[in-house]
C-alpha positions in Angstrom: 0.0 0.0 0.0 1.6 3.7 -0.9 0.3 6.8 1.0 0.2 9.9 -0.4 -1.5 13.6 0.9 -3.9 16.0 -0.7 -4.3 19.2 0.7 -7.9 19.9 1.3 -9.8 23.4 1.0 -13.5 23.7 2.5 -13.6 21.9 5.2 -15.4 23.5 8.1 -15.9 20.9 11.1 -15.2 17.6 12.2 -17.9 15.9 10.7 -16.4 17.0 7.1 -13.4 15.0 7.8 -16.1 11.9 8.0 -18.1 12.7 5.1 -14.6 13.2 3.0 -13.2 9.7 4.6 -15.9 8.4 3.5 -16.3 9.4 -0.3 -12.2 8.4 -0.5 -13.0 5.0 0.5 -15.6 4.5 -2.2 -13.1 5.2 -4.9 -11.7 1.8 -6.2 -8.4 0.9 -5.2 -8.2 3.9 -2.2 -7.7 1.4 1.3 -7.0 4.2 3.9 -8.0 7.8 4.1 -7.5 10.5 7.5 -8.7 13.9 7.3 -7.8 17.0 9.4 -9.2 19.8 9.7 -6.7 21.6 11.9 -3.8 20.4 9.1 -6.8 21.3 6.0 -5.4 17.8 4.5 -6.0 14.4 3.6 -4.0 11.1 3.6 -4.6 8.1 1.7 -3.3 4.9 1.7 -3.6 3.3 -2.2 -3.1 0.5 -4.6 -1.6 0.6 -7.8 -2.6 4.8 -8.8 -3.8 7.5 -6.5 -7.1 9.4 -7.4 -6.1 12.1 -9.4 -6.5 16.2 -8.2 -9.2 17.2 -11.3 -10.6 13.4 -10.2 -11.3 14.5 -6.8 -13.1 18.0 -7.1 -15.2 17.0 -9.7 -16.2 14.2 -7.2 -16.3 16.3 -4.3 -17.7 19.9 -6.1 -21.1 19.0 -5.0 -20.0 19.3 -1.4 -17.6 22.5 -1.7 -14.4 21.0 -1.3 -11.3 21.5 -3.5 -8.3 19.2 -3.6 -5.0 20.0 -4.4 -1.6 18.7 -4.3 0.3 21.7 -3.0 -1.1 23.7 0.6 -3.5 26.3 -0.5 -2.3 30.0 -0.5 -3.7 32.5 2.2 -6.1 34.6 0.0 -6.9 37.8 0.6 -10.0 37.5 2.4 -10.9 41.9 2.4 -10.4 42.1 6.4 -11.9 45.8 6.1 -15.1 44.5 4.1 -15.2 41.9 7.1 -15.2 44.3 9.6 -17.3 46.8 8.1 -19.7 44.3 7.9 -19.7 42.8 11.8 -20.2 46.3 13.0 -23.2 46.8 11.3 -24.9 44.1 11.9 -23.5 44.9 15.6 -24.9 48.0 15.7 -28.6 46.8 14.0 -28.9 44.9 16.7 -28.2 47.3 19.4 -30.6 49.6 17.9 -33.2 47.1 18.0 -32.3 45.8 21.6 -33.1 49.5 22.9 -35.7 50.5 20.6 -38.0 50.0 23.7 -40.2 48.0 21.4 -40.8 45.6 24.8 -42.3 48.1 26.5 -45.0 48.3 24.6 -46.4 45.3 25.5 -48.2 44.9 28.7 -48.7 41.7 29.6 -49.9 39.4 32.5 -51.0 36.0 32.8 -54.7 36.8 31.5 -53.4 38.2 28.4 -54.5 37.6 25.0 -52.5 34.7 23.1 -51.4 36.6 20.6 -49.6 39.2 22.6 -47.3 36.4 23.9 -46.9 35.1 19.7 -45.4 39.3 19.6 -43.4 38.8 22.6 -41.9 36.1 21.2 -41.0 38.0 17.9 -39.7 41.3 20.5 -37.7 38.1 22.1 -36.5 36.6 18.7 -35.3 40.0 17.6 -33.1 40.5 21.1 -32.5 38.5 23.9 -32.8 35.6 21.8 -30.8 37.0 18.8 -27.8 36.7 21.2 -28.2 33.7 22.4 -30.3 30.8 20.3 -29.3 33.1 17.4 -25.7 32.9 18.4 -25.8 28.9 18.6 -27.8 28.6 15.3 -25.1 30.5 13.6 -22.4 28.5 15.2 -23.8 25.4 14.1 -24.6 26.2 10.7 -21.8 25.5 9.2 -21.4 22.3 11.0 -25.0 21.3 9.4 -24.4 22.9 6.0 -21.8 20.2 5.6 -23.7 16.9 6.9 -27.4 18.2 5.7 -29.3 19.5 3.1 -27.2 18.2 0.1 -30.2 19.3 -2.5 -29.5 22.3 -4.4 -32.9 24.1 -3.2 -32.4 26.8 -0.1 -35.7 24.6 1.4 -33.8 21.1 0.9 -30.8 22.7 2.7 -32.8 24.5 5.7 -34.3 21.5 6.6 -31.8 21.3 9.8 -32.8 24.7 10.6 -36.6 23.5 10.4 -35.8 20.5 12.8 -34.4 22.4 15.3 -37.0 25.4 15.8 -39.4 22.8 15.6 -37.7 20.8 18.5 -37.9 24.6 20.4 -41.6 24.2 19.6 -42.0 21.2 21.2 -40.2 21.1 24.0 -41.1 24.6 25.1 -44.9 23.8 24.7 -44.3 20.7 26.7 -42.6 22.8 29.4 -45.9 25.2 29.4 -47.7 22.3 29.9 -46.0 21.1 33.1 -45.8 25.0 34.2 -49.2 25.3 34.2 -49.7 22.2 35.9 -47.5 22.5 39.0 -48.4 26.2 39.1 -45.9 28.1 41.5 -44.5 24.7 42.9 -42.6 24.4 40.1 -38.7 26.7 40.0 -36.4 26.5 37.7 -32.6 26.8 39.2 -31.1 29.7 38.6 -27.6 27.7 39.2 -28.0 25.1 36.4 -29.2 27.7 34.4 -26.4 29.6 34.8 -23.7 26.7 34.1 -25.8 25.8 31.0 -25.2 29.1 29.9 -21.1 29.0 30.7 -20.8 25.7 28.9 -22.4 26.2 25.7 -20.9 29.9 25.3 -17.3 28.5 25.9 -18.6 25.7 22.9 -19.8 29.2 20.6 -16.8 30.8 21.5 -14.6 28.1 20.0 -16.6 26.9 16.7 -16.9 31.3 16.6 -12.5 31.3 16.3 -12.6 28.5 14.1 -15.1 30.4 11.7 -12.1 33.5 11.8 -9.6 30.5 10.7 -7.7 31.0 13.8 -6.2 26.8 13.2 -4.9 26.5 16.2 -8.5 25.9 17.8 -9.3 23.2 14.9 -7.6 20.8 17.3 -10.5 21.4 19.8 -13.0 19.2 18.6 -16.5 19.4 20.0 -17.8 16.6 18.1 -18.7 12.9 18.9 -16.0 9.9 18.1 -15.3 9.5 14.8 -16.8 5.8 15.1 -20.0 6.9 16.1 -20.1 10.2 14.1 -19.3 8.1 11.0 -22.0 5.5 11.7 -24.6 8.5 12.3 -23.7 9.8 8.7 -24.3 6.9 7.5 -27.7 6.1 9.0 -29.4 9.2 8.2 -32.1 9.1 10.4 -30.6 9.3 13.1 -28.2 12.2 11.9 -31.5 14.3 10.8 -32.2 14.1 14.7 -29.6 15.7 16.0 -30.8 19.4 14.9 -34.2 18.9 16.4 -32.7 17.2 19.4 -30.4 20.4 19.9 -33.3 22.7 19.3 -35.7 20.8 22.2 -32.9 21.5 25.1 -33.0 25.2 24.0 -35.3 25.4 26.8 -32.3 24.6 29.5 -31.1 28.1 27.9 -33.7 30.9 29.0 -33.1 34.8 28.2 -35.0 37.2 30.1 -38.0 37.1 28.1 -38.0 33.5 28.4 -38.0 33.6 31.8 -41.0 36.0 32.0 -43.2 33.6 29.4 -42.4 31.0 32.0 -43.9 33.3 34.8 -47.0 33.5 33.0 -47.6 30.3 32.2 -46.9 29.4 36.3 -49.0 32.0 37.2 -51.7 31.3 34.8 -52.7 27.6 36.9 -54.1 25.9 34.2 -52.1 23.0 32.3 -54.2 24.2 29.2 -53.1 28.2 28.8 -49.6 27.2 30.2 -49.0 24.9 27.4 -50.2 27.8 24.7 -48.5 30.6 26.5 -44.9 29.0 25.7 -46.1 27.5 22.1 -47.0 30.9 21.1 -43.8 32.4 22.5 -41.9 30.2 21.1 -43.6 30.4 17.4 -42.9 33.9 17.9 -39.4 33.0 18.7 -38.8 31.2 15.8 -39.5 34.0 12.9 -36.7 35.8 13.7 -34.1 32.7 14.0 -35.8 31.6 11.0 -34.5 34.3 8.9 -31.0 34.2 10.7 -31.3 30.4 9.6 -31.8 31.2 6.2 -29.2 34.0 5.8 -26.9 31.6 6.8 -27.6 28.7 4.7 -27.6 31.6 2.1 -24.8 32.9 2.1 -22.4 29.3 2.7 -24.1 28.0 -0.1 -22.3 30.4 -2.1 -18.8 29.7 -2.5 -17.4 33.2 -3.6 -19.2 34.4 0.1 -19.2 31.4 2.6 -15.6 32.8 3.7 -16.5 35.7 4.4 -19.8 35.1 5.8 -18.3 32.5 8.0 -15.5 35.0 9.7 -18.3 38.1 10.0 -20.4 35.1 11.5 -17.7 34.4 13.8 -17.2 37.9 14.3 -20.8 38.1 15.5 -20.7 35.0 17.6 -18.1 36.5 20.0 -19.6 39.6 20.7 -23.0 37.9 21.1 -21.4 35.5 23.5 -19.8 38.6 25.6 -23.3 40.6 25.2 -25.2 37.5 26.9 -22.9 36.7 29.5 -23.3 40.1 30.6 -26.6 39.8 30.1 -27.2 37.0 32.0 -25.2 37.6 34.8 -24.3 42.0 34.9 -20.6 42.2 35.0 -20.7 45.7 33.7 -24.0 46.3 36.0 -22.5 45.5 38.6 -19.8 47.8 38.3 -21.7 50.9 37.7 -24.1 49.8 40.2 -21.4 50.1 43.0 -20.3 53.2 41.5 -23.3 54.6 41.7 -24.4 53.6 45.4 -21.1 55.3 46.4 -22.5 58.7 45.0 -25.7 58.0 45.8 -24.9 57.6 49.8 -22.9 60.7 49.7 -25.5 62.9 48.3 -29.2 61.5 48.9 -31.6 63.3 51.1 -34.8 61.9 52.0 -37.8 64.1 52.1 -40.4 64.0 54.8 -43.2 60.8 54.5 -46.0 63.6 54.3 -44.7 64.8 51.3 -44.1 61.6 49.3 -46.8 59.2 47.4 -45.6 55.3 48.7 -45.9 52.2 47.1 -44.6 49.0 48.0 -44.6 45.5 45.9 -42.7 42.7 47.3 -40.2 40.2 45.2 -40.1 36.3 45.2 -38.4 33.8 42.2 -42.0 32.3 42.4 -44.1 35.5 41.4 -41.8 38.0 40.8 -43.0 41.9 42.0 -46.6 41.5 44.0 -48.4 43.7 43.4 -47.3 44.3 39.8 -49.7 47.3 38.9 -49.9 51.2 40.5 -51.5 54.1 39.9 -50.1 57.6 41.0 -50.4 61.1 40.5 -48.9 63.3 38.3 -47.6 66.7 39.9 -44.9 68.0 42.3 -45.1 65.2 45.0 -42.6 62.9 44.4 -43.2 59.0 44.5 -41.0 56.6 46.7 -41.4 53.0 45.3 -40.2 50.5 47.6 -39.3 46.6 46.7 -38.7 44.0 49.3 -36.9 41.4 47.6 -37.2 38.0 49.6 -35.2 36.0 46.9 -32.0 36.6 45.1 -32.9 37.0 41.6 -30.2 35.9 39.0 -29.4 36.3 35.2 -30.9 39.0 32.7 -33.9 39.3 35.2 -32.1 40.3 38.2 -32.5 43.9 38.1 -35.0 46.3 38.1 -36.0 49.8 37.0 -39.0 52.0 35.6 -37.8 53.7 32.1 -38.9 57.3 32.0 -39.3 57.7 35.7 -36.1 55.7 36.9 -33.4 54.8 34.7 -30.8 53.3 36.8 -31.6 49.5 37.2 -31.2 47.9 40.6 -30.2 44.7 42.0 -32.9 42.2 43.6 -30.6 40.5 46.1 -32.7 38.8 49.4 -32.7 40.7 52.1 -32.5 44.4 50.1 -35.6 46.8 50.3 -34.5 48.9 47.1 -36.1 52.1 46.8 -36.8 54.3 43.7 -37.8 58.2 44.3 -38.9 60.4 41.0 -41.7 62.7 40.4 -43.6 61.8 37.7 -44.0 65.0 35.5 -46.4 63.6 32.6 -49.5 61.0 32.9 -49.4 57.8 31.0 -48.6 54.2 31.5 -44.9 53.2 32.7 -43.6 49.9 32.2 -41.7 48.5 35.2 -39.0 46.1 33.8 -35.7 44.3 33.7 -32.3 46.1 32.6 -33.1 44.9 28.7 -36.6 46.0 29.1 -38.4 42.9 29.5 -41.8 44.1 31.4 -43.4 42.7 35.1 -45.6 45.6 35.5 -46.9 48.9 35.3 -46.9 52.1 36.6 -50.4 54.3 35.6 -49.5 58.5 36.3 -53.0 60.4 36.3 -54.4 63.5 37.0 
């Protein structure tokens, strides 16, 4: 047996080095193939003459891949073009994040159905965006090389199909039991939170080998080459895995997701529960929809899957960083204690007489009871006063009022935070997280 190597141009994940194994094996006469992708070659083992180069990418065009018998050139892949474009799509996003478009939904658990189908489009268009839309676009180019080989944009979003439709299900199951167990039922803020770690430390690396940084190509978050090779071959049970990945979305909730779940607790019926999270999660899907098909877009085209791919990685990273401090308020935290320093130096309280109080008290379980107030508008000022009884963790650990009180605040058990303002203009206020997602409302009359 003779050995020979082909440099290999294309490949984008572990599973190509099975899928290329595999074709090289069905070519008469070839006994022994290896891929790798951190190396971006091949080597064979052969009898008698090796596959020739113009052999091998007609044989492997259909799947993007270009052989060659010499190590491919670094092209010039227009780092400004790259840039250019990762900072608008950045800044898209950031101007749809604080539109305030979640404020104008008020919602409780008696709500109309629909307005939890728009949450979940305000939710797919923010919160989400960062983090499902994140991991969709870190796996795409994973399942644009094991799925879809059909030339139709439908044929190859069928992964992308799969997996929102395993968020459909398994977050309509989850309303289900919700709505069952009623306020019995918490979700730990801990595993949450060490879900969250783990699969942006798994984005974070596909992200840097999307930018062609090689020397993460030798991390491989993929299954044994055995038993990746033997799913490949036995498609149905490699057209699973997107739908399986979609249905533990749910061990991933944003903020918005968290307040769905609220309302399906609150709403004590098995029933509603189940369509609270179906619609949400219908509404969800839209928007990661068309991030889906942008992707599978743009890699189906060869001239822009590179530079999609590094913009896409590009994106990846600062979603990752955006959610983590998201989720858990690194740079809140920072100007929170910043602030409270000023704040002790210079507040002066005015006397009870003069002040229109309301109170509300925080719990994981309900979140602020009561959650609606009405005051009045004028020169007496307002003192709103929180109890919080639990700690409260992630995107939905803080608290503020925008338009009467912009700072957010903490909700850590054993705190009675206090908000003072004077509302100068009637109307409806929402009360919400840092990000905007609502828990109640604040009515200013005359």
């Amino acid at each position: 047996m003779m050995k020979h190597t082909y440099y290999v141009k294309g490949m984008r994940c572990a599973s190509c080095e099975i899928l290329i194994e595999r074709e090289l094996l069905s070519i008469t006469g070839v006994t022994f193939a290896n891929a790798s992708l951190s190396r971006g070659s091949v080597n064979i083992g052969y009898e008698k003459e090796k596959p020739d180069v113009e052999t091998l990418n007609e044989k492997f065009k259909s799947h993007g891949y270009t052989f060659s018998e010499k190590a491919f050139k670094k092209e010039n892949n227009d780092l400004w073009k790259i840039i250019v474009g990762a900072v608008l799509a950045i800044a898209i996003f950031l101007v749809i994040v604080n539109s305030g478009l979640s404020s104008l939904i008020n919602l409780s658990s008696a709500s109309s159905l629909s307005a939890f189908f728009i949450f979940g489009l305000i939710a797919g268009i923010s919160s989400c965006a960062a983090l499902i839309g994140g991991l969709v676009l870190s796996l795409s180019k994973q399942w644009s090389g094991r799925f879809g080989k059909g030339n139709s944009l439908m044929e190859k979003s069928k992964p992308h199909f799969l997996f929102n439709f395993g968020r459909l299900i398994s977050f309509s199951l989850l309303g289900l039991l919700l709505g069952f167990l009623g306020e019995k039922f918490k979700i730990s803020p801990v595993i949450t939170s060490v879900f969250v770690v783990l699969v942006s430390g798994i984005m974070i690396v596909l992200a840097f080998q999307m930018i062609g940084l090689k020397s993460f190509n030798r991390f491989r978050i993929a299954l044994p080459k055995k038993l990746s090779g033997f799913l490949i071959k036995n498609q149905q049970f490699n057209s699973m895995e997107p739908f399986i990945v979609g249905f533990l979305t749910f061990l991933l909730p944003c903020g918005f997701t968290i307040v769905a779940e609220g309302f399906a607790v609150l709403s004590g019926s098995s029933l509603r529960g189940f369509l609270i999270m179906m619609l949400f999660a219908l509404g969800t899907a839209i928007p990661l929809l068309i991030i889906s098909f942008s992707s599978t877009k743009f890699l189906s085209n060869e001239k822009l899957s590179e530079k999609f791919l590094k913009i896409a990685g590009i994106l990846i990273i600062f979603f990752v960083a955006y959610n983590l401090n998201f989720q858990f308020g690194i740079t809140r935290f920072i100007v929170e204690k910043w602030n409270l320093r000023k704040d002790n130096q210079t507040r002066v309280l005015k006397p009870d007489s003069e002040i229109q109080t309301i109170k509300a008290v925080y719990s994981r379980a309900s979140d602020i009871q009561p959650s609606s107030f009405e005051v009045k508008v004028g020169n007496k000022p307002v003192r709103f006063e929180i109890i919080v009884k639990d700690d409260s963790y992630g995107c939905m650990s803080t608290i503020m009022i925008p338009g009467l009180w912009q700072k957010p605040l903490s909700l850590k058990k054993g705190r009675t935070l206090v908000m003072e303002f004077t509302p100068n203009k009637t109307g409806t206020y929402q009360i919400t997280c840092a990000m905007g997602v609502p828990r109640g409302t604040l009515k200013v009359v005359n």
